[in-house]
MDAnalysis code that builds the backbone (N, CA, C; Angstrom):
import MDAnalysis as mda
import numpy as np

u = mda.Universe.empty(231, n_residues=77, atom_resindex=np.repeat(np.arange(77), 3), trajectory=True)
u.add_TopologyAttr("name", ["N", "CA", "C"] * 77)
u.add_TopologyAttr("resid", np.arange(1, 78))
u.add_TopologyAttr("resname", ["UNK", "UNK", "UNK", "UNK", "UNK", "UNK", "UNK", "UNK", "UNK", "UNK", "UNK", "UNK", "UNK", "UNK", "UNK", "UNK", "UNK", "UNK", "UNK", "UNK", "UNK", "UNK", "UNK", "UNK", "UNK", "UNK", "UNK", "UNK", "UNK", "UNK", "UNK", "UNK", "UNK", "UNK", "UNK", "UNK", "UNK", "UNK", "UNK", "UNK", "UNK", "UNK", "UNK", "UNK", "UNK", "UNK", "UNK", "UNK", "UNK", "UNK", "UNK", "UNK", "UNK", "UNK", "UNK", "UNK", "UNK", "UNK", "UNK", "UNK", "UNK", "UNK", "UNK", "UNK", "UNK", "UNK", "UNK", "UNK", "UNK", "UNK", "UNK", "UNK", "UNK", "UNK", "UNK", "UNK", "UNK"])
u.atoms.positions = np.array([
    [3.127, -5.950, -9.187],
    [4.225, -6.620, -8.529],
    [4.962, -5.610, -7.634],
    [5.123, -6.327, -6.407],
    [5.775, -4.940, -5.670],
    [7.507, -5.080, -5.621],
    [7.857, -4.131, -5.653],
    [9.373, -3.488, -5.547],
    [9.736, -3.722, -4.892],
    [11.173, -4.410, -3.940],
    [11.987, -4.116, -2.834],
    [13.277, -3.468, -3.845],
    [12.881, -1.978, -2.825],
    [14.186, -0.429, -2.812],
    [14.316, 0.376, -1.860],
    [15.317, 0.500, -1.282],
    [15.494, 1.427, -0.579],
    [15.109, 1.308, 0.648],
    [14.686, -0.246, 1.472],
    [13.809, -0.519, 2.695],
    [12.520, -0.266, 2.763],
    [12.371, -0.558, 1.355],
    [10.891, -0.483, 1.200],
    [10.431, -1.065, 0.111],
    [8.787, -1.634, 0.285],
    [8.231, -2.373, -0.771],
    [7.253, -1.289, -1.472],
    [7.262, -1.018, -2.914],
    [6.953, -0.036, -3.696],
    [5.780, -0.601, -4.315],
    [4.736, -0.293, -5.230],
    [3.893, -0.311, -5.988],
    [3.021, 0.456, -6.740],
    [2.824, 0.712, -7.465],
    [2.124, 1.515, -8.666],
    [0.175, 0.919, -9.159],
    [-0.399, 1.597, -8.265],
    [-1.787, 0.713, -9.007],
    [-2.851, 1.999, -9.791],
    [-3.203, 1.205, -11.260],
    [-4.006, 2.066, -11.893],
    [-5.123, 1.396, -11.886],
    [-5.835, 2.175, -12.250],
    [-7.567, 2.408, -12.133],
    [-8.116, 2.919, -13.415],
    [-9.501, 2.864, -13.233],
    [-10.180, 3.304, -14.468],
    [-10.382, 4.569, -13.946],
    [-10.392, 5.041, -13.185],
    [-11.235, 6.645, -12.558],
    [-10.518, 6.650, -11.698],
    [-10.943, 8.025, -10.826],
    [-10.481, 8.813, -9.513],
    [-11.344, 7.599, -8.637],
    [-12.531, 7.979, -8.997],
    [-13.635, 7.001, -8.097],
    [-12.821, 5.355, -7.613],
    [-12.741, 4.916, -8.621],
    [-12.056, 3.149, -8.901],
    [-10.671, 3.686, -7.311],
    [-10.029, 4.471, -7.355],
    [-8.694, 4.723, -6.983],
    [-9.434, 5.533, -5.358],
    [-10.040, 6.370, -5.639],
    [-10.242, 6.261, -4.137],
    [-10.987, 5.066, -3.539],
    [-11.575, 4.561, -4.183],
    [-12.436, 3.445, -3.244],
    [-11.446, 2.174, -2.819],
    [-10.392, 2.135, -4.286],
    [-9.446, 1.238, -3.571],
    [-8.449, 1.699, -1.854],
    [-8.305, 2.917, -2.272],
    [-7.570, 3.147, -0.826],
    [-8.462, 3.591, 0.623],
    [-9.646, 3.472, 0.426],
    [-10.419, 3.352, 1.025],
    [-10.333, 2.025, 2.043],
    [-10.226, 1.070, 0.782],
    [-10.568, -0.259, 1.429],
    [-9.354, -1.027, 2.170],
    [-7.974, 0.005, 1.351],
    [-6.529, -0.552, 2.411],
    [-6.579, -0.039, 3.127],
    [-7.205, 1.251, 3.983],
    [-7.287, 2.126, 4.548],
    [-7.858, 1.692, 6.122],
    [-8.807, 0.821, 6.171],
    [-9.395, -0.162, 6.849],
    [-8.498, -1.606, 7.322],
    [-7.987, -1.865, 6.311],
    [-7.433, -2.971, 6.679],
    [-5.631, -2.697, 6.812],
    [-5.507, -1.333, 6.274],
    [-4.349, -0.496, 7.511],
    [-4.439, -0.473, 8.851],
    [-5.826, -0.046, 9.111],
    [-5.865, 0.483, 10.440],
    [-6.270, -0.380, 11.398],
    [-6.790, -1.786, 10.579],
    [-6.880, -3.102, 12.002],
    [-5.530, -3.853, 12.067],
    [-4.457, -3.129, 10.949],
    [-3.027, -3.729, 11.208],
    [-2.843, -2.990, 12.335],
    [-3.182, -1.613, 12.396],
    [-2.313, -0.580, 13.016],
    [-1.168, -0.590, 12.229],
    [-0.524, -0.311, 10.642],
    [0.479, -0.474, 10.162],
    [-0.118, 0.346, 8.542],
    [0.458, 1.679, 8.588],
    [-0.377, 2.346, 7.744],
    [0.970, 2.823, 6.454],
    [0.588, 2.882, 5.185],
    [1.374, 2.915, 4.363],
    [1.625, 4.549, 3.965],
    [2.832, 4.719, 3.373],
    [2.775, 6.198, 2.485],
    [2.134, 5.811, 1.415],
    [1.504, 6.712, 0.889],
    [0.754, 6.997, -0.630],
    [0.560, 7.848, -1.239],
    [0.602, 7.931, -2.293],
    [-0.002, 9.103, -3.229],
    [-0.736, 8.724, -3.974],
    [-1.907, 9.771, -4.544],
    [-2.838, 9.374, -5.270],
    [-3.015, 10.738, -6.010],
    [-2.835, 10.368, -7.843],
    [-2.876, 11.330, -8.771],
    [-3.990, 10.751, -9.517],
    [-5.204, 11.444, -9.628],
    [-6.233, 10.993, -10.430],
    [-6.681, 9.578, -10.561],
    [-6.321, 8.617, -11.270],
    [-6.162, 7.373, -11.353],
    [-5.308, 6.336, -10.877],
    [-4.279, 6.888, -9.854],
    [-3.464, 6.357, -9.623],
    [-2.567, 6.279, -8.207],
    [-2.704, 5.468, -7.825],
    [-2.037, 5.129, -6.648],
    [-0.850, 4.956, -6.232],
    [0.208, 5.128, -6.005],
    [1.506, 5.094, -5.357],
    [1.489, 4.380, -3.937],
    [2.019, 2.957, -3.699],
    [2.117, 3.390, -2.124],
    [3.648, 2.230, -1.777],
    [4.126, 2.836, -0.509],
    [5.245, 1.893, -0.290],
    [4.984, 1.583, 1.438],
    [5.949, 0.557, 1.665],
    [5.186, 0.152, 3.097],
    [6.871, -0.011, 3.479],
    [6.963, 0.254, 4.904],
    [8.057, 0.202, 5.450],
    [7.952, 0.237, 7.319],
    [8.306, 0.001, 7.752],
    [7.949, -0.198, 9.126],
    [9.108, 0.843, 9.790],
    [8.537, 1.845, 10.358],
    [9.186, 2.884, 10.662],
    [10.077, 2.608, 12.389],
    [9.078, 1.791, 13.130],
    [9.470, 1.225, 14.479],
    [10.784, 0.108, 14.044],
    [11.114, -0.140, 13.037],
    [12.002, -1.277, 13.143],
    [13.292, -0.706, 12.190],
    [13.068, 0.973, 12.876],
    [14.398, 1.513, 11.605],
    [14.307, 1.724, 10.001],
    [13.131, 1.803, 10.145],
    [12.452, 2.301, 8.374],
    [12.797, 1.202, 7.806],
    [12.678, -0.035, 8.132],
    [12.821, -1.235, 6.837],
    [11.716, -2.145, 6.561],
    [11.859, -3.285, 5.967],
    [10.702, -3.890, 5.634],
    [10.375, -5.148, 6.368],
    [9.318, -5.390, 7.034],
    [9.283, -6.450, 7.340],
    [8.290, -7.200, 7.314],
    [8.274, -8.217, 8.060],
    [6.915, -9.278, 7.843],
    [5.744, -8.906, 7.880],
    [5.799, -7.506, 9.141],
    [4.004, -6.810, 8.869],
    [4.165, -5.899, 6.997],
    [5.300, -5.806, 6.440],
    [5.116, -5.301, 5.354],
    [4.457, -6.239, 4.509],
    [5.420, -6.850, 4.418],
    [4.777, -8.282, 3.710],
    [3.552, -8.624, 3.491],
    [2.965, -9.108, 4.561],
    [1.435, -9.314, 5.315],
    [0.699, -8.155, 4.349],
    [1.025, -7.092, 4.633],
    [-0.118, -5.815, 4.342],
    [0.011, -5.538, 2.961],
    [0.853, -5.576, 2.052],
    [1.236, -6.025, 0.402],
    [0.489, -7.117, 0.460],
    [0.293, -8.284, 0.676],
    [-0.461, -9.546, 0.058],
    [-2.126, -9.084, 0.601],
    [-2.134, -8.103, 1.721],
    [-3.743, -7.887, 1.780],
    [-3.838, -7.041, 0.325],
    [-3.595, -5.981, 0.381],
    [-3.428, -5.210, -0.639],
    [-3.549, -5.765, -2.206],
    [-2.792, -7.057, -2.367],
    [-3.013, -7.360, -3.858],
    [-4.614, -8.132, -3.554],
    [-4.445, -8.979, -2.978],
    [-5.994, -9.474, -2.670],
    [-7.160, -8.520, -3.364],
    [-7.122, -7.452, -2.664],
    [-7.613, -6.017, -2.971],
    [-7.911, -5.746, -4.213],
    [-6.937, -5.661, -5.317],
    [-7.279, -4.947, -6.590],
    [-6.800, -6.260, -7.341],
    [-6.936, -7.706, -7.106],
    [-7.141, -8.630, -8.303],
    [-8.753, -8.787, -8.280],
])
């Protein structure tokens, strides 16, 4: 479930492996880059961090956030 904090939508995704966790950001990674709308992330072993915020509209959140969170859950259900 993602977070609204701070002008931004937050999320936490675990994995079984490093493998499971890079291949997932692999695959937002792609469908970042035909947004043109690319997220912060971190990735610790199994685990993913990422928050989305639209930096052109004053660092807040908006409908391309939105949009790219619902690709994203698509993703790892």
């Amino acid at each position: 479930m993602w977070e609204e904090k701070d002008n931004s939508l937050y999320r936490q995704f675990t994995f079984k492996d490093f493998s499971e966790a890079f291949a997932f950001m692999t695959r937002v990674a792609l469908i970042a880059e035909k947004m043109d709308h690319h997220p912060t992330w971190k990735n610790v072993y199994n685990t993913v961090e990422i928050t989305l915020n639209t930096h052109d509209a004053g660092d807040t959140v908006t409908d391309k956030d939105r949009e790219l969170a619902k690709k994203i859950d698509a993703l790892s259900e």
